[in-house]
C-alpha positions in Angstrom: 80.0 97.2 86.8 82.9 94.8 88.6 83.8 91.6 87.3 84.2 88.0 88.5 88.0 87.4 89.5 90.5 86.8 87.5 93.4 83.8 88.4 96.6 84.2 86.7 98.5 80.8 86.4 102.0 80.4 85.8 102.8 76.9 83.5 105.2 74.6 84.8 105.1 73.4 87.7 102.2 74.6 88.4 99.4 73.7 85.4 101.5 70.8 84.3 104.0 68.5 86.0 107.2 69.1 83.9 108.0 65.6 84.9 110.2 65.5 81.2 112.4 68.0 82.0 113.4 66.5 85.3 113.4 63.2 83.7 116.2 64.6 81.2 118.0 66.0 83.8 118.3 63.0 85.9 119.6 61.1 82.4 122.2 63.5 82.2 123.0 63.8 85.4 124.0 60.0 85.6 126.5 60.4 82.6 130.2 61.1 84.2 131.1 62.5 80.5 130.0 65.9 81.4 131.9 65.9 85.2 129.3 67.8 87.1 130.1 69.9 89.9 128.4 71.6 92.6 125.3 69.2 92.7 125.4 69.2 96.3 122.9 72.1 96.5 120.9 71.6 92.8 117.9 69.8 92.2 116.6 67.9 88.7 114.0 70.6 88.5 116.9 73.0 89.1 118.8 71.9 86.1 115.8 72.1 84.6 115.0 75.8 85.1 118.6 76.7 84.0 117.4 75.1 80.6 114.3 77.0 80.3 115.0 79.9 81.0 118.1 80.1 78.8 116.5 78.2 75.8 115.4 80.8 73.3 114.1 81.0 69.7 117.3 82.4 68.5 119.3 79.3 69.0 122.5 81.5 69.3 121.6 83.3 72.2 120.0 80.2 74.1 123.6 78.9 73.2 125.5 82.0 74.8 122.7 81.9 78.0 123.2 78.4 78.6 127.0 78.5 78.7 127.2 81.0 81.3 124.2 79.4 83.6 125.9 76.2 83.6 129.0 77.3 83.9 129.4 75.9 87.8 128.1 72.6 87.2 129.9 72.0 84.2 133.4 73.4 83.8 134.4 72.5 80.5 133.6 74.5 78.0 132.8 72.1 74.6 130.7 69.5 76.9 128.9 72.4 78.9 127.8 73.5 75.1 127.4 69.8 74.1 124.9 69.5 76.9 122.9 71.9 76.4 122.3 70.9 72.8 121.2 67.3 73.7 119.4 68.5 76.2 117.6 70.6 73.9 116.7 67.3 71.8 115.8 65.0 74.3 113.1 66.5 76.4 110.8 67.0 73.8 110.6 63.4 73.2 109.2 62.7 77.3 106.9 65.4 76.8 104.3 63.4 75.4 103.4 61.8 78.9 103.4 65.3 80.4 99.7 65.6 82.4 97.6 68.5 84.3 98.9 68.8 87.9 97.2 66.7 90.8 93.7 68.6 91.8 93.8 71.5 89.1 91.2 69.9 86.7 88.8 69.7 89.8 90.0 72.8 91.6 89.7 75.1 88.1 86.0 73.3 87.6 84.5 74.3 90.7 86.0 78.0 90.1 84.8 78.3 86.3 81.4 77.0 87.2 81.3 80.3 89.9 82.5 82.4 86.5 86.3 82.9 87.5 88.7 83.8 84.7 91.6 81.5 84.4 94.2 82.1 82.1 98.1 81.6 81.6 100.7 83.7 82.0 104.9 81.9 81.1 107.8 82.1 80.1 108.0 79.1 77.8 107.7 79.3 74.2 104.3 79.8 72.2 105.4 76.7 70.6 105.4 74.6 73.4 102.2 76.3 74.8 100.2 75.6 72.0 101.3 71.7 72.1 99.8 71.4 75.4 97.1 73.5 74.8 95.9 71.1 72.1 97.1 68.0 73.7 95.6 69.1 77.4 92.3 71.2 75.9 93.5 73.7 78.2 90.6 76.3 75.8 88.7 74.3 78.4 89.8 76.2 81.6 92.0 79.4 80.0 90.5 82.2 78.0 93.9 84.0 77.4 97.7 82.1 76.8 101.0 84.3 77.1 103.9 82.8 76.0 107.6 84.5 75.9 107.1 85.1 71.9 104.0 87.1 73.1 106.0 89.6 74.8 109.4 91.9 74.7 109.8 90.8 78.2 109.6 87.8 80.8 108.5 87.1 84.0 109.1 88.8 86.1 108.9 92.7 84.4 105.2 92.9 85.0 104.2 93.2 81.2 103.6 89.5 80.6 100.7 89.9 82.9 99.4 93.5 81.6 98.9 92.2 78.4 97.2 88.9 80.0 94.7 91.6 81.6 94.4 93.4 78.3 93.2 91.0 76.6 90.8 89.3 79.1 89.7 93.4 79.3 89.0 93.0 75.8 86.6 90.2 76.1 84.9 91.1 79.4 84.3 94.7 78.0 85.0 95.8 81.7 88.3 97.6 83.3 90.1 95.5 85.2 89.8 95.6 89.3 93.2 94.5 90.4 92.2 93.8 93.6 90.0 91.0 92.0 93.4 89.1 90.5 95.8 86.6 91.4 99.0 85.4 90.1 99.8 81.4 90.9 103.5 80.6 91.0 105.8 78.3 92.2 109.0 80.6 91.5 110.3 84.0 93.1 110.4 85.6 90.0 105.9 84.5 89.7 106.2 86.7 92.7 107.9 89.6 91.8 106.2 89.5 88.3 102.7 89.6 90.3 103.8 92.3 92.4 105.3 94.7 89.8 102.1 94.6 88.2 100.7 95.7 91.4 98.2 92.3 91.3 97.8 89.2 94.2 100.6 86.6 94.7 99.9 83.2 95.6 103.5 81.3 96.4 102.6 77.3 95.6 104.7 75.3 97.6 104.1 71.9 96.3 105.7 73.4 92.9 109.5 73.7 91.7 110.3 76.4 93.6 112.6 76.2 96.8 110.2 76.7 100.3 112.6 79.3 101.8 112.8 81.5 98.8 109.4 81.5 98.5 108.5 82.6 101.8 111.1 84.9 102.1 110.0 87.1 99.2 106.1 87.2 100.8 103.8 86.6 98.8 100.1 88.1 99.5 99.2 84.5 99.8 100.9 80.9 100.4 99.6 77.6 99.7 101.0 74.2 99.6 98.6 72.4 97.2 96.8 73.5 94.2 93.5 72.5 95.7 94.4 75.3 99.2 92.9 78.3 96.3 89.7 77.0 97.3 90.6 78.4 101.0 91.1 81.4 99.9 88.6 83.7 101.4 87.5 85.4 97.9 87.4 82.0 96.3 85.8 80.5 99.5 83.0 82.8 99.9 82.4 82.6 95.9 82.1 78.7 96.0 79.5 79.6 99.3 77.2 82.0 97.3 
């Protein structure tokens, strides 16, 4: 017995806009107190990834990450650290008017009703997760949630998404084809992650990640709206049936 596929999203980006981190890193940007180098080639949601993905529950190791990924943009060492701390505060507070991405609610509607499995697969904190889960009813659309607290290691070592598929086993009742799963990202590392756990890529273009990079690493699939799944020739021919 086979089961009906399964589509792996990451989070930001792609299921939400993460219009509050940008939004945070534009306020800073506009502050000459932190002299900022190097801008010339880094974008808000840039800034925004360095945040992310050096924020951490142990607040002395976010500190330690963050001071060496920002180290080019900001060279001195007290405001690079004083940075990152209000940075830390001020998102949160932007967060609130954070929304689904354009088309998913529609797109993930059609899919569910043809019995896909959605679920989410990021590197952001369980914290964080579960505020959007409640605020978004994301229980709606995603039968699994793994968050960086979930796991011993991030996107993109495969295991974030072997435990996704272990639990979604776990409920189904049914091994897991992985020829029957996908893996939406909008980052290089989505991709990697998807292939080391030897599932589907889909590269989203319309996301955070850069075009070229995204191209470059080859994805199985690439799509430049949330809404192109539904092209897909599985997803296609389910919708058809």
């Amino acid at each position: 017995m086979t089961h009906p596929p399964i589509l792996l999203f990451d989070f930001d980006g792609v299921v939400i806009t993460q219009k509050a981190l940008e939004y945070s890193a534009l306020t800073f940007i506009r502050r000459s107190f932190y002299n900022w180098k190097n801008l010339h080639s880094l974008r808000l949601i840039d800034i925004a990834r360095l945040f992310e993905e050096s924020d951490s529950k142990n607040r002395l190791k976010a500190i330690v990450k963050a001071y060496k990924a920002y180290k080019l943009y900001i060279p001195s060492r007290w405001r690079r650290l004083l940075f990152f701390i209000k940075y830390r505060r001020m998102y949160p507070r932007y967060e609130i008017y954070e929304k689904l991405s354009d088309g998913l609610e529609e797109t993930l509607n059609l899919l569910l009703k043809k019995g896909v499995i959605a679920g989410i697969i990021s590197n952001t904190s369980r914290k964080r997760l579960n505020y959007f889960k409640d605020k978004l009813n994301l229980d709606r659309y995603f039968s699994i949630f793994i968050s960086r607290e979930d796991t011993p290691y991030r996107k993109p070592h495969a295991y974030p998404v072997l435990l996704g598929l272990r639990l979604i086993k776990n409920k189904i009742k049914t091994p897991i084809n992985k020829q029957l799963v996908y893996f939406i990202g909008d980052l290089p590392s989505d991709i990697e992650c998807a292939k080391n756990a030897g599932i589907r890529s889909i590269a989203l273009l319309s996301g955070h990640g850069k075009r070229k990079d995204l191209k470059e690493i080859q994805p199985s699939i690439i799509i430049e709206e949330i809404q192109d799944i539904l092209k897909i020739e599985l997803f296609e021919k389910l919708l058809l049936d």
